[in-house]
N, C-alpha and C positions, 0 to 999 in steps of 0.2 A: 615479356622476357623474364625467366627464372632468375631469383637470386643464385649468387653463389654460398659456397661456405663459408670463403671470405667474406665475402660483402654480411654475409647476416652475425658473421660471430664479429667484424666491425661497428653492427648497428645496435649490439648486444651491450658493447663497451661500456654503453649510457649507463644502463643498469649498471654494472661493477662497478663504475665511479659514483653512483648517488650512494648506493650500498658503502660502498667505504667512506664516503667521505663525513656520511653520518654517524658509524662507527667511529671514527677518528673524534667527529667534530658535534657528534647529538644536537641540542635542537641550538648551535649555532651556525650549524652547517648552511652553507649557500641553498641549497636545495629545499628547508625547511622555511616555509613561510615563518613568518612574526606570529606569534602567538599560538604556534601551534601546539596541542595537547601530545604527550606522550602515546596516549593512543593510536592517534593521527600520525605521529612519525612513524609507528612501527606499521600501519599498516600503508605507509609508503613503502617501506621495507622490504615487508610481506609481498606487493605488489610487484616489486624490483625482484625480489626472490623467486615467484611466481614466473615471470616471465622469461625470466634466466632458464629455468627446469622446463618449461615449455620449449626454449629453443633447443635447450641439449639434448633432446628427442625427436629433430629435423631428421628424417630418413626416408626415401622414397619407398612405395610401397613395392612397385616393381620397373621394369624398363621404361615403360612409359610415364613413371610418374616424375615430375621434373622438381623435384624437392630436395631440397641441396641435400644429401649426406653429414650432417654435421657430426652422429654417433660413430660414423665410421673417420673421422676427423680425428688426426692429432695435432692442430692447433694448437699452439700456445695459448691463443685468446679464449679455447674453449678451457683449460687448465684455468686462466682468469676467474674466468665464469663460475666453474665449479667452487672453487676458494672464496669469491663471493657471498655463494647460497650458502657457503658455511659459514661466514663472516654475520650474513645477515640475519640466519637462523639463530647463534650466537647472541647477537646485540639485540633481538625480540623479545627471548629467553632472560638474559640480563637484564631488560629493561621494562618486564610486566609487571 
């Protein structure tokens, strides 16, 4: 069974909270292992960035493809999303 729009910009959420919570909270963020290198957070980041831009581009291709629409989405959570990739694009940029 096909996701929805819902269900995948829900499943998205993850990212936007590791993304801020690392912004907010850098390498004491719950998300951040003990000891991890500044490289290594960002390319959690990066990763969390990455995957966000990947889903904001969910669109079927035509009738039969059963790919939720997320481009054609006005979500709130895709609004989330977006402010994310810029949050964490941001705190990479800040922090190389």
């Amino acid at each position: 069974m096909a996701q929805t729009v819902a269900e995948v910009l829900t499943a998205a959420t993850d990212s936007v909270t590791v993304i801020n919570d690392i912004n907010t909270n850098g390498s004491d963020s719950d998300y951040v292992s003990e000891g991890s290198t500044q490289e290594e957070i960002n390319d959690m980041v990066q990763r969390n960035v990455d995957h966000l831009e990947t889903i904001l581009l969910y669109e079927p291709v035509d009738s039969d493809d059963d790919t939720p629409n997320v481009v054609g989405s006005s979500s709130s959570k895709k609004t989330a999303c977006s402010e994310a990739i810029t949050t964490g694009k941001a705190y990479i940029a800040s922090n190389s």
